[in-house]
MITINU-634134 format. One record per residue (C-alpha): residue number from 1; x, y, z; residue in three letters. Coordinates in pm, 1 decimal, always signed. Layout:
+-----+----------+----------+----------+---------+
| num |        x |        y |        z | residuo |
+-----+----------+----------+----------+---------+
| NUM |        X |        Y |        Z |     ALA |
...
+-----+----------+----------+----------+---------+
This chain:
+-----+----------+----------+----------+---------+
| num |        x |        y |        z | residuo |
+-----+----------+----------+----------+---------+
|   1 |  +8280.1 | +16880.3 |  +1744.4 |     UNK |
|   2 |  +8579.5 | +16962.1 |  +1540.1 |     UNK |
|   3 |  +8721.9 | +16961.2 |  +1213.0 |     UNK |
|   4 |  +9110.7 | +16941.1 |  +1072.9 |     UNK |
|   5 |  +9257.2 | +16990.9 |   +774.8 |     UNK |
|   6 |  +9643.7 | +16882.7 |   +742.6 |     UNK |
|   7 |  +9878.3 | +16963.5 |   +553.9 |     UNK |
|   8 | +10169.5 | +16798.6 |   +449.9 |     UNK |
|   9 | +10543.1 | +17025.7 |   +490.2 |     UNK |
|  10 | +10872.9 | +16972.7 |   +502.3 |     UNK |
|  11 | +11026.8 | +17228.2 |   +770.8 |     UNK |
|  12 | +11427.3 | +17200.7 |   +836.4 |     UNK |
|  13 | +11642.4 | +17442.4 |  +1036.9 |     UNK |
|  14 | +11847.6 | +17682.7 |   +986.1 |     UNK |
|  15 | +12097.1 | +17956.6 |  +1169.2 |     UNK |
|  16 | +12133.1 | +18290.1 |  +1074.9 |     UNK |
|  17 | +12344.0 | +18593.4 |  +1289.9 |     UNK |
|  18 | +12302.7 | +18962.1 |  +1270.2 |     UNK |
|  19 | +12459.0 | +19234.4 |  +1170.7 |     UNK |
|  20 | +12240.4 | +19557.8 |  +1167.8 |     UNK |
|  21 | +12307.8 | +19900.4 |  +1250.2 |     UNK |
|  22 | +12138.5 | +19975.6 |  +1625.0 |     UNK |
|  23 | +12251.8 | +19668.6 |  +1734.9 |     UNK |
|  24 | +12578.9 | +19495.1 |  +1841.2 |     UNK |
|  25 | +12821.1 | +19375.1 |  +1557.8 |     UNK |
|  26 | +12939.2 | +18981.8 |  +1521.0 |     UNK |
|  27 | +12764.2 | +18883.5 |  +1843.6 |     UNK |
|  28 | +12809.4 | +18490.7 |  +1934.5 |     UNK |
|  29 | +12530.3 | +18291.5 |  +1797.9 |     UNK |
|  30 | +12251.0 | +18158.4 |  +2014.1 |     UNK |
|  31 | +12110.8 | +17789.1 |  +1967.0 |     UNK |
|  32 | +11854.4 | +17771.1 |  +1697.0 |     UNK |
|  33 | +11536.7 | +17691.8 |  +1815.1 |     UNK |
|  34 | +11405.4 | +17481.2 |  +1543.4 |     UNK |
|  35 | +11017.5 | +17347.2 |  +1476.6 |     UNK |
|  36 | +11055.8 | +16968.9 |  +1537.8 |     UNK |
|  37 | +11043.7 | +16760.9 |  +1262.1 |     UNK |
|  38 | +10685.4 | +16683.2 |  +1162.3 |     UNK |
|  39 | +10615.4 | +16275.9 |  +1125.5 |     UNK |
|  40 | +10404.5 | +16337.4 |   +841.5 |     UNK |
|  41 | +10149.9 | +16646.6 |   +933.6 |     UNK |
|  42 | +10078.2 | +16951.2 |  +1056.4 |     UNK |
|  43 |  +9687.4 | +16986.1 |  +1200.8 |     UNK |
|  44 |  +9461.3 | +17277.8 |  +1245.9 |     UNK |
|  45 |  +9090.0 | +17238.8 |  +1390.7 |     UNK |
|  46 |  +8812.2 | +17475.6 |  +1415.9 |     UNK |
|  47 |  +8591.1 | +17428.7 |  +1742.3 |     UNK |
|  48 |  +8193.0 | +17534.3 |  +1652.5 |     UNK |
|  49 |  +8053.7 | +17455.2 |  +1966.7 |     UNK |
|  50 |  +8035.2 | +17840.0 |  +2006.1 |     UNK |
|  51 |  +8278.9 | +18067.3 |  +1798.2 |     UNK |
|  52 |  +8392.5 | +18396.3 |  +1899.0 |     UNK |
|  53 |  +8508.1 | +18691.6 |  +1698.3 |     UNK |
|  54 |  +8750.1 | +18961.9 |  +1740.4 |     UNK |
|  55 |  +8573.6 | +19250.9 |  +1501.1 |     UNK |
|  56 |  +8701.1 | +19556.4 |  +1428.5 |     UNK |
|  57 |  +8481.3 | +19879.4 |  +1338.4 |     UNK |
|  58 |  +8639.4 | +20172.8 |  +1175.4 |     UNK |
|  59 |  +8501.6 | +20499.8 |  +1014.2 |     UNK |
|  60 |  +8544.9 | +20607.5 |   +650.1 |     UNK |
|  61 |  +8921.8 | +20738.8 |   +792.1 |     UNK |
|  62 |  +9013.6 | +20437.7 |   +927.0 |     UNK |
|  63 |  +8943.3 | +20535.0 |  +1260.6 |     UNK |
|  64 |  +8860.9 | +20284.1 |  +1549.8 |     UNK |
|  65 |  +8483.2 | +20341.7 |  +1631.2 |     UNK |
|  66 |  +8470.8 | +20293.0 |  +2024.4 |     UNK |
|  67 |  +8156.8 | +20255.1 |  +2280.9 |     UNK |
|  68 |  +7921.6 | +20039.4 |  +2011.3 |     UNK |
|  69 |  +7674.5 | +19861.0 |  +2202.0 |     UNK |
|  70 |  +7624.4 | +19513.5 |  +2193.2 |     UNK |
|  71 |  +7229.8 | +19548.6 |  +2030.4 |     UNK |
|  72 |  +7423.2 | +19752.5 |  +1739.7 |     UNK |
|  73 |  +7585.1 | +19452.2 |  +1614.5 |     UNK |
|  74 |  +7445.9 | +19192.7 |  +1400.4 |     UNK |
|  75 |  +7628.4 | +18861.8 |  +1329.0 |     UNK |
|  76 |  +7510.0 | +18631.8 |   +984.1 |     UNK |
|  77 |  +7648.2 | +18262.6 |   +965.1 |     UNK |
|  78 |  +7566.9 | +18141.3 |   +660.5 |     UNK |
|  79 |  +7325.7 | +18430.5 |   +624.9 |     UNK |
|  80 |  +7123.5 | +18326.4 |   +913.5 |     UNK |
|  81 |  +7114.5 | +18612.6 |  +1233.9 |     UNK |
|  82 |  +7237.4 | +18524.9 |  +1523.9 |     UNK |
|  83 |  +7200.2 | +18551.7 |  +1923.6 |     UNK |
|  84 |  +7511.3 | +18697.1 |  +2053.3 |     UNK |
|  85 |  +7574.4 | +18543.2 |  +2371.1 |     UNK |
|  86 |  +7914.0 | +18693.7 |  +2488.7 |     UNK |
|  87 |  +8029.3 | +19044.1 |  +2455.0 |     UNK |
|  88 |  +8314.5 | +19311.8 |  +2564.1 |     UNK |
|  89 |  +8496.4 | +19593.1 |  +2452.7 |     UNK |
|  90 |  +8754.8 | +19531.5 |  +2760.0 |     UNK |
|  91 |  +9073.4 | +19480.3 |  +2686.2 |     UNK |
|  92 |  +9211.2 | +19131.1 |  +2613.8 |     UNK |
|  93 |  +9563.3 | +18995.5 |  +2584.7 |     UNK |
|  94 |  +9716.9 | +18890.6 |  +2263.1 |     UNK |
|  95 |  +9976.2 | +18619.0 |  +2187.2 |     UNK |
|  96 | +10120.6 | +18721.6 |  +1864.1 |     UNK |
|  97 | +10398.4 | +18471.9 |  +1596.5 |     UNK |
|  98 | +10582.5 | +18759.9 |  +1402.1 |     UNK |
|  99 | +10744.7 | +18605.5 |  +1114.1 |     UNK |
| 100 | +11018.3 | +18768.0 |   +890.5 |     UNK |
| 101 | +11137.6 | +18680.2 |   +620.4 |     UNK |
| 102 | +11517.2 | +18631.8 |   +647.7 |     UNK |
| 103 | +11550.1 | +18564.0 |   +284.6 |     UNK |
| 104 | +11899.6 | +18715.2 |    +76.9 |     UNK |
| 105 | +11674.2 | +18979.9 |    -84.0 |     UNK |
| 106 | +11603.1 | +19183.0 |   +264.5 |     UNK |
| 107 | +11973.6 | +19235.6 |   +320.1 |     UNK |
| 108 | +12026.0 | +19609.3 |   +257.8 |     UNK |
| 109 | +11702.6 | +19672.9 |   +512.8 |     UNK |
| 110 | +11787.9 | +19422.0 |   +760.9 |     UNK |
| 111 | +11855.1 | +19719.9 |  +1014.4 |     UNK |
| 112 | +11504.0 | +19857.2 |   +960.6 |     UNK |
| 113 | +11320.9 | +19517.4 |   +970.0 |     UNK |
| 114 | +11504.8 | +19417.0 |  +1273.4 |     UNK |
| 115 | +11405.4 | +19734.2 |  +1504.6 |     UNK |
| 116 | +11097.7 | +19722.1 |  +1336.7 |     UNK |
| 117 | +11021.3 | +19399.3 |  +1532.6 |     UNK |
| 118 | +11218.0 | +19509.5 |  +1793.2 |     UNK |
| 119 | +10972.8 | +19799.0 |  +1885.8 |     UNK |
| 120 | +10692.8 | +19591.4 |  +1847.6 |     UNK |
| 121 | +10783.4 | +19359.2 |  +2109.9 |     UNK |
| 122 | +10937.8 | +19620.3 |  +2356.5 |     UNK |
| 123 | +10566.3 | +19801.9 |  +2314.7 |     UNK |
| 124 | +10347.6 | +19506.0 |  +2426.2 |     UNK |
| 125 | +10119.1 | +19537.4 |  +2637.5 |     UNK |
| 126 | +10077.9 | +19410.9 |  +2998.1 |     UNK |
| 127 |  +9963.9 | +19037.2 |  +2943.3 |     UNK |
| 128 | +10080.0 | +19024.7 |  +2568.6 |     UNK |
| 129 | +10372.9 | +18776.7 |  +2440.7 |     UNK |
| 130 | +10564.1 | +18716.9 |  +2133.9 |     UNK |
| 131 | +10747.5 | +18470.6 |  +1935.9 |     UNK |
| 132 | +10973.1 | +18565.2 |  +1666.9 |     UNK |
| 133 | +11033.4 | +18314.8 |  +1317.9 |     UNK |
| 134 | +11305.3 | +18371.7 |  +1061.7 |     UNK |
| 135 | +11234.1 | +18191.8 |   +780.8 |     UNK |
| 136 | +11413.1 | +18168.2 |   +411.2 |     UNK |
| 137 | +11468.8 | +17844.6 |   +264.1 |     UNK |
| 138 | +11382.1 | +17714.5 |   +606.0 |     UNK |
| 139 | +11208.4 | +17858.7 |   +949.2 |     UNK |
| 140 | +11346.2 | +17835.8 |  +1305.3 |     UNK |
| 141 | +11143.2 | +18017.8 |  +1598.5 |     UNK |
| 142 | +11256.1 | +18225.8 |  +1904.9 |     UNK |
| 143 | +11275.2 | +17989.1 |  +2220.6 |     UNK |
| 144 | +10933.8 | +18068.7 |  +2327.9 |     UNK |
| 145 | +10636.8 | +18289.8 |  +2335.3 |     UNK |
| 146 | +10726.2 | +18564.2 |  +2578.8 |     UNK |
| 147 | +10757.8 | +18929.0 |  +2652.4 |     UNK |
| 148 | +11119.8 | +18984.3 |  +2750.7 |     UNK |
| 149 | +11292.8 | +19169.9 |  +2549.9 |     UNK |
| 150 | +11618.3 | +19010.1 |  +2615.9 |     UNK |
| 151 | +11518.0 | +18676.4 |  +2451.8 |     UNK |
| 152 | +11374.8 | +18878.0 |  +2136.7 |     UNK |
| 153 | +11698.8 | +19054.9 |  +2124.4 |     UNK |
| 154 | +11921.4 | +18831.3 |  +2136.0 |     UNK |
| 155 | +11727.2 | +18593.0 |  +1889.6 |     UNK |
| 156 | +11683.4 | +18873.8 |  +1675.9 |     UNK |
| 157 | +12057.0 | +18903.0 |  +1688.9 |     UNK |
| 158 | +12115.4 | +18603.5 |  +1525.1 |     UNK |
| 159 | +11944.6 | +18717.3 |  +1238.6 |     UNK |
| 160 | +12145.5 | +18674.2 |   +862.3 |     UNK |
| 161 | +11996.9 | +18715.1 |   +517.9 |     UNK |
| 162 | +12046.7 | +18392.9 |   +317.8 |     UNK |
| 163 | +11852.0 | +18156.5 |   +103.3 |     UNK |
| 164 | +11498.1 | +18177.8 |    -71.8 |     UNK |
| 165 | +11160.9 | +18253.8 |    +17.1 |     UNK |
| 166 | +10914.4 | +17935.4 |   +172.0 |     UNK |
| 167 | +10685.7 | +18179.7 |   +183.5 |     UNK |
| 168 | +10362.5 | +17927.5 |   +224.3 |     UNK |
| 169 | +10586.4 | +17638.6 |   +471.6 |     UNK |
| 170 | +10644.7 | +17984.6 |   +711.5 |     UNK |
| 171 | +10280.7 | +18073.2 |   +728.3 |     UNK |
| 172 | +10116.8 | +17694.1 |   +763.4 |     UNK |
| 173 | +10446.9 | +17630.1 |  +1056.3 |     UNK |
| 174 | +10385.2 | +17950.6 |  +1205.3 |     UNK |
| 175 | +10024.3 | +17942.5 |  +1232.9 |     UNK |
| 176 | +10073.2 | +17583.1 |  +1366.1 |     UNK |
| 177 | +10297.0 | +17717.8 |  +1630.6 |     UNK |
| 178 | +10065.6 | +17984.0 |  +1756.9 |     UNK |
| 179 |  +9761.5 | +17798.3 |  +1686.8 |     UNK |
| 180 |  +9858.1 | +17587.4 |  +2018.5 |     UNK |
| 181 |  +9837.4 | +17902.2 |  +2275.2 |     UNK |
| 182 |  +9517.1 | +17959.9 |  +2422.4 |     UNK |
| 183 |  +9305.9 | +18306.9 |  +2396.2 |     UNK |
| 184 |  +9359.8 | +18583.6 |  +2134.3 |     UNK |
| 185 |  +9596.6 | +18518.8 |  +1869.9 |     UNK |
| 186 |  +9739.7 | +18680.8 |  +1576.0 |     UNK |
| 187 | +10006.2 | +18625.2 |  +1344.3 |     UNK |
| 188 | +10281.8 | +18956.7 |  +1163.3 |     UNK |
| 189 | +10398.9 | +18843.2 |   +858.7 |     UNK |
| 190 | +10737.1 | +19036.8 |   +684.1 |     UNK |
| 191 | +10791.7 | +18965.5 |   +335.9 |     UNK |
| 192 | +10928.2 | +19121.0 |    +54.3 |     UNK |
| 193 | +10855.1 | +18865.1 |   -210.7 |     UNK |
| 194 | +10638.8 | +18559.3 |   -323.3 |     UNK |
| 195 | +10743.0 | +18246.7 |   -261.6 |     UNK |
| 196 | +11011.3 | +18091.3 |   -435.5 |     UNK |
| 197 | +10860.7 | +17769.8 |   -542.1 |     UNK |
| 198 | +10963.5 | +17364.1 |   -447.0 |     UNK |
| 199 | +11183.6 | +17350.8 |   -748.3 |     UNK |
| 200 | +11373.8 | +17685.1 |   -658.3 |     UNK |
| 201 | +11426.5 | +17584.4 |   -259.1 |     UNK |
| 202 | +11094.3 | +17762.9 |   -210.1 |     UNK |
| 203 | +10774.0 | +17562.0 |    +42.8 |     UNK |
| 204 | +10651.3 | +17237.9 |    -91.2 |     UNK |
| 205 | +10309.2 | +17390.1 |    +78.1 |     UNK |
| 206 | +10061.1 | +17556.9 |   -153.5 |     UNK |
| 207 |  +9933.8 | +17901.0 |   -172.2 |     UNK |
| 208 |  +9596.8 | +17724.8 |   -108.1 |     UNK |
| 209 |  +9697.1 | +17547.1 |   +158.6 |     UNK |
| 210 |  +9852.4 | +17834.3 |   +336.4 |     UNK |
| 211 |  +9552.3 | +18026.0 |   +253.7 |     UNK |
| 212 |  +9334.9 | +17720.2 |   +423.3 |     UNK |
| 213 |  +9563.3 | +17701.3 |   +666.8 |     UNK |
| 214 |  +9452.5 | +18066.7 |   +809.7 |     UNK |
| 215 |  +9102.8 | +17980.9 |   +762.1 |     UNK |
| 216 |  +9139.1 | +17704.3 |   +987.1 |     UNK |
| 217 |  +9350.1 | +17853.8 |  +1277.0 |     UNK |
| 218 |  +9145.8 | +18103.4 |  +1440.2 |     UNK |
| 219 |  +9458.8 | +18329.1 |  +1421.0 |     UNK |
| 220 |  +9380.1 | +18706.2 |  +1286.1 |     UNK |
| 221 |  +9659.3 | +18796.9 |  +1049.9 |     UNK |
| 222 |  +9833.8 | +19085.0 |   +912.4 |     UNK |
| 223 | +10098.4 | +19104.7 |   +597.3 |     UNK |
| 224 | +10359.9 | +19332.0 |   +575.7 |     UNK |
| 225 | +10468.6 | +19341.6 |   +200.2 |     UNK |
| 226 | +10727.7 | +19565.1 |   +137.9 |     UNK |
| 227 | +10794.4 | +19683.3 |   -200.2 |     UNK |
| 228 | +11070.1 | +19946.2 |   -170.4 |     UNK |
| 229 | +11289.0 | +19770.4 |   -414.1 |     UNK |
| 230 | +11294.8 | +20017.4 |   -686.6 |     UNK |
| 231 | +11121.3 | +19986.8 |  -1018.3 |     UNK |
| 232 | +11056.9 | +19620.9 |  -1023.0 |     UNK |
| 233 | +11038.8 | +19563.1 |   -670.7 |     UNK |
| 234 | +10677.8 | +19585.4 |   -652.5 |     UNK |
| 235 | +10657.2 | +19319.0 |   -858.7 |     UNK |
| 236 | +10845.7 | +19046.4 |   -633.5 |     UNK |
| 237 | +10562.5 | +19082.2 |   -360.1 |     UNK |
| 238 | +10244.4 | +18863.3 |   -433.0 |     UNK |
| 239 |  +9948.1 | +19144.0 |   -313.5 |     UNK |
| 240 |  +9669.9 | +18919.9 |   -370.3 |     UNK |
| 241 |  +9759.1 | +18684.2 |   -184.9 |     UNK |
| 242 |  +9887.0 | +18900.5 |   +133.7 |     UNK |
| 243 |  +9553.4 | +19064.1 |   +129.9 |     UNK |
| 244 |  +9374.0 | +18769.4 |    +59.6 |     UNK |
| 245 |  +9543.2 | +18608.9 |   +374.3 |     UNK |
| 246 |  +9482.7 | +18932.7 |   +612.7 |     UNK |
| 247 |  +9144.1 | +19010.8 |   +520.3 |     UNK |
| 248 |  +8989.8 | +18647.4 |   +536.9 |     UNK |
| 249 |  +9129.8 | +18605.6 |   +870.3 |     UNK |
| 250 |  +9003.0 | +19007.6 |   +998.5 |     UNK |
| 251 |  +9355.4 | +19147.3 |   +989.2 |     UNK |
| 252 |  +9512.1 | +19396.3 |   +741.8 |     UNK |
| 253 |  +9776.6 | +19396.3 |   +427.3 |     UNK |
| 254 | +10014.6 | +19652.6 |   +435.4 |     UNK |
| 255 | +10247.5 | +19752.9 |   +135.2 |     UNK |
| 256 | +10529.4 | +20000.8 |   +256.1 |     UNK |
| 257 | +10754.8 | +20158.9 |     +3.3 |     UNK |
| 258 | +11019.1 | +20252.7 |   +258.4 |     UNK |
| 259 | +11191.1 | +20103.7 |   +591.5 |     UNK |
| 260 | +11028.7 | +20413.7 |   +779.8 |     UNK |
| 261 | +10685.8 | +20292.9 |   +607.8 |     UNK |
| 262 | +10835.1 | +19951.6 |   +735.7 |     UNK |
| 263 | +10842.1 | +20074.1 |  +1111.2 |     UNK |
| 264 | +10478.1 | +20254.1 |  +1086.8 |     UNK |
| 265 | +10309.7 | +19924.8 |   +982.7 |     UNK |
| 266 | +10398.8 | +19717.1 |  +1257.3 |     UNK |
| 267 | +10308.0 | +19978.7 |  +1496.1 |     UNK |
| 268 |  +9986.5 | +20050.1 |  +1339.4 |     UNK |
| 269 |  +9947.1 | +19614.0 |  +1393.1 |     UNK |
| 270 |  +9994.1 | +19672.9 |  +1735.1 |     UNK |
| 271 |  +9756.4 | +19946.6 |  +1782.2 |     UNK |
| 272 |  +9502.8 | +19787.1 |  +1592.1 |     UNK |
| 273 |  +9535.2 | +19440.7 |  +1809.7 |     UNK |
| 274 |  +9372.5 | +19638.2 |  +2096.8 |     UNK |
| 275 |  +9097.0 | +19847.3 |  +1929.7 |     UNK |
| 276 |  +8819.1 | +19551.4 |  +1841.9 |     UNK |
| 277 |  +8510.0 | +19434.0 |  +2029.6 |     UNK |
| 278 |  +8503.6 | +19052.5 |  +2101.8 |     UNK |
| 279 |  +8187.4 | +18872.4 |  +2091.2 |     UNK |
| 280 |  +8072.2 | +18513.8 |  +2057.0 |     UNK |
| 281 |  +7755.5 | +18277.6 |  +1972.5 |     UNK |
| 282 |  +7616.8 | +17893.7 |  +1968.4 |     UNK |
| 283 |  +7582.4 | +17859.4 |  +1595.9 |     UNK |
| 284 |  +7203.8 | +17854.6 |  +1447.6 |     UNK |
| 285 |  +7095.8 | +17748.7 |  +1126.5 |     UNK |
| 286 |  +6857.0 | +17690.9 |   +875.4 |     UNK |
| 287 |  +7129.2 | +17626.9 |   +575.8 |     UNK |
| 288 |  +7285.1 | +17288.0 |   +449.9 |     UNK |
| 289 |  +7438.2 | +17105.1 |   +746.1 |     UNK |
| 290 |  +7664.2 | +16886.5 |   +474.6 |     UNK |
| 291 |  +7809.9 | +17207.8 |   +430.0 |     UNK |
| 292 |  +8153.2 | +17239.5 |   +562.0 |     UNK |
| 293 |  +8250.9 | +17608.6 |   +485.2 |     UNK |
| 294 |  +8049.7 | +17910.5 |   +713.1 |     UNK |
| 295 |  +8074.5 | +18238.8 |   +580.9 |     UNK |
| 296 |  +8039.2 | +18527.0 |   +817.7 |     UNK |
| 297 |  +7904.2 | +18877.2 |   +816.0 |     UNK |
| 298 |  +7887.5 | +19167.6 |  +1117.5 |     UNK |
| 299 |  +7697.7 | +19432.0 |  +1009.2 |     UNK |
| 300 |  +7648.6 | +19716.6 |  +1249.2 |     UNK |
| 301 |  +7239.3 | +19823.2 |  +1238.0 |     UNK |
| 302 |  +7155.3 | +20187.0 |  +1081.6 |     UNK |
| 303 |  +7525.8 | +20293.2 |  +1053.9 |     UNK |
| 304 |  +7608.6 | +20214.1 |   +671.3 |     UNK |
| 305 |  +7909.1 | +20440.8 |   +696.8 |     UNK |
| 306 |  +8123.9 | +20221.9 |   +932.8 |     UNK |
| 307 |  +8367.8 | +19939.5 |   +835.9 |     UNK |
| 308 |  +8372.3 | +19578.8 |  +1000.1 |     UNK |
| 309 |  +8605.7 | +19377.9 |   +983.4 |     UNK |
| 310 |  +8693.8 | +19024.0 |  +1128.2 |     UNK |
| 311 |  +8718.0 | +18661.0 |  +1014.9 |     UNK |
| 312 |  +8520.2 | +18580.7 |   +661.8 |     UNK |
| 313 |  +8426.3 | +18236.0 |   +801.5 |     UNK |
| 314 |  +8503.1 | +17894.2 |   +975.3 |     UNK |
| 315 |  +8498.4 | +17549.2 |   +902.0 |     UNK |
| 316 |  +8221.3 | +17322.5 |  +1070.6 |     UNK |
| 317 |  +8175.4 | +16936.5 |  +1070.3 |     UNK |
| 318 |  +7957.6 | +16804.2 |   +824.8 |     UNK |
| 319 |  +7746.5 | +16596.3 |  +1105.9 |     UNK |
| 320 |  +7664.3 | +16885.8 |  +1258.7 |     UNK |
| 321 |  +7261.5 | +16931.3 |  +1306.6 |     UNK |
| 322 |  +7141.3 | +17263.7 |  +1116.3 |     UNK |
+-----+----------+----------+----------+---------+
């Protein structure tokens, strides 16, 4: 049984090149690597069969809680326990879309941003890959999802600040992008600003479709919203919504106020992509079965002082039997 919501975006391409300190000066440009044109739609689908959950348990310092057993854990769809039929604390690969915003504004911290992601994809681990998108007015992608660190560099190399923000068109192309890769998933998103708007070259997508969008994919995300600006440049970064977008999806909003803050919140990304306990169940019932929307809840039994986090819900089909 599955359920899609679509969304209607208009993606173009775009080429940017790089010139940041750490890396080479005026390199030649590689081919973009553009999203093909969409004939109308964009689809994401939520399988509820069984779902599965990455969650996350931390202490009051933020600290990954290892060794939880599996009896600890209680999981409420819809307010209704459930039997959790899969379990593991083992290690599982992640394929993870980092997008960055390319935009005019991130020019005088292009260096940082770019060894930023950099790092992150010279420090997966063994079975991880990565894709890189650039977006701005527009959003092109790295050839493919991958782990060598030549193709990252050298599309990272053809990175130039120009343009707006399309903010929302990055997030619903991006998570379509991923959304097609099998097994864990996650989505790093750069930004330091809201979107820019349809009538000011911004997306034509909504925040609430982006927002849906994430609630549909199955992808956990985490925001990156930096705000070093000066005075006002807090202002130019929609919080909310970035932590809106992270938490309903189990991921995390980060606000750095520096480029080194910059560099410490994608690592902490990847660390955290690793530290979570993955479990899964065959969805039962008692509520409305016309009910489209399932909120989720893991609690962890007689330990009031941890912190879970993972995905605030799914999407089921309305035929489904309660």
């Amino acid at each position: 049984m599955r359920r899609a919501l679509v969304y209607s975006i208009a993606i173009l391409a775009a080429t940017f090149v790089l010139t940041a300190v750490g890396f080479a000066q005026d390199p030649p440009q590689p081919p973009a690597q553009t999203m093909p044109q969409p004939s109308g739609r964009l689809q994401f689908s939520a399988a509820v069969e069984t779902v599965t959950l990455d969650v996350v348990v931390v202490d009051r310092k933020g600290r990954f809680v290892p060794g939880l057993e599996r009896s600890e854990f209680v999981i409420l769809d819809g307010g209704v326990p459930q039997k959790i039929t899969l379990f593991s604390d083992e290690f599982t690969p992640v394929t993870t879309m980092l997008l960055l915003d390319s935009s005019s504004s991130v020019r005088s911290s292009l260096s940082a941003i770019q060894t930023a992601a950099y790092l992150f994809a010279q420090n997966l681990s063994e079975g991880d890959t990565a894709r890189i998108g650039l977006f701005a007015n527009d959003v092109r992608y790295g050839t493919n999802f991958t782990r060598s660190l030549e193709e990252h560099y050298a599309f990272l190399m053809s990175m130039r600040p120009a343009g707006r923000t399309a903010l929302y068109d990055a997030i619903v192309g991006g998570l379509s992008e991923v959304s097609i890769i099998d097994g864990r998933k996650s989505l790093l998103l750069f930004t330091d600003g809201d979107d820019a708007g349809p009538a000011d070259q911004g997306s034509q997508s909504s925040q609430d479709e982006a927002l849906e969008a994430a609630k549909l994919s199955e992808v956990t995300i985490y925001t990156v919203g930096f705000t070093g600006w000066g005075p006002s440049g807090s202002d130019s970064v929609n919080r909310p919504f970035l932590t809106s977008l992270a938490e309903a999806t189990g991921g995390r909003a980060f606000f750095p106020e520096d480029v080194d803050q910059v560099k410490q919140a994608f690592a902490d990304v990847q660390d955290d992509l690793h530290r979570h306990y993955r479990m899964a169940y065959a969805p039962v019932r008692s509520t409305d079965p016309t009910e489209s929307w399932r909120p989720l809840e893991v609690q962890i039994q007689d330990r009031p002082e941890l912190v879970v986090r993972t995905r605030q819900g799914y999407y089921a089909t309305a035929s489904e039997s309660p």
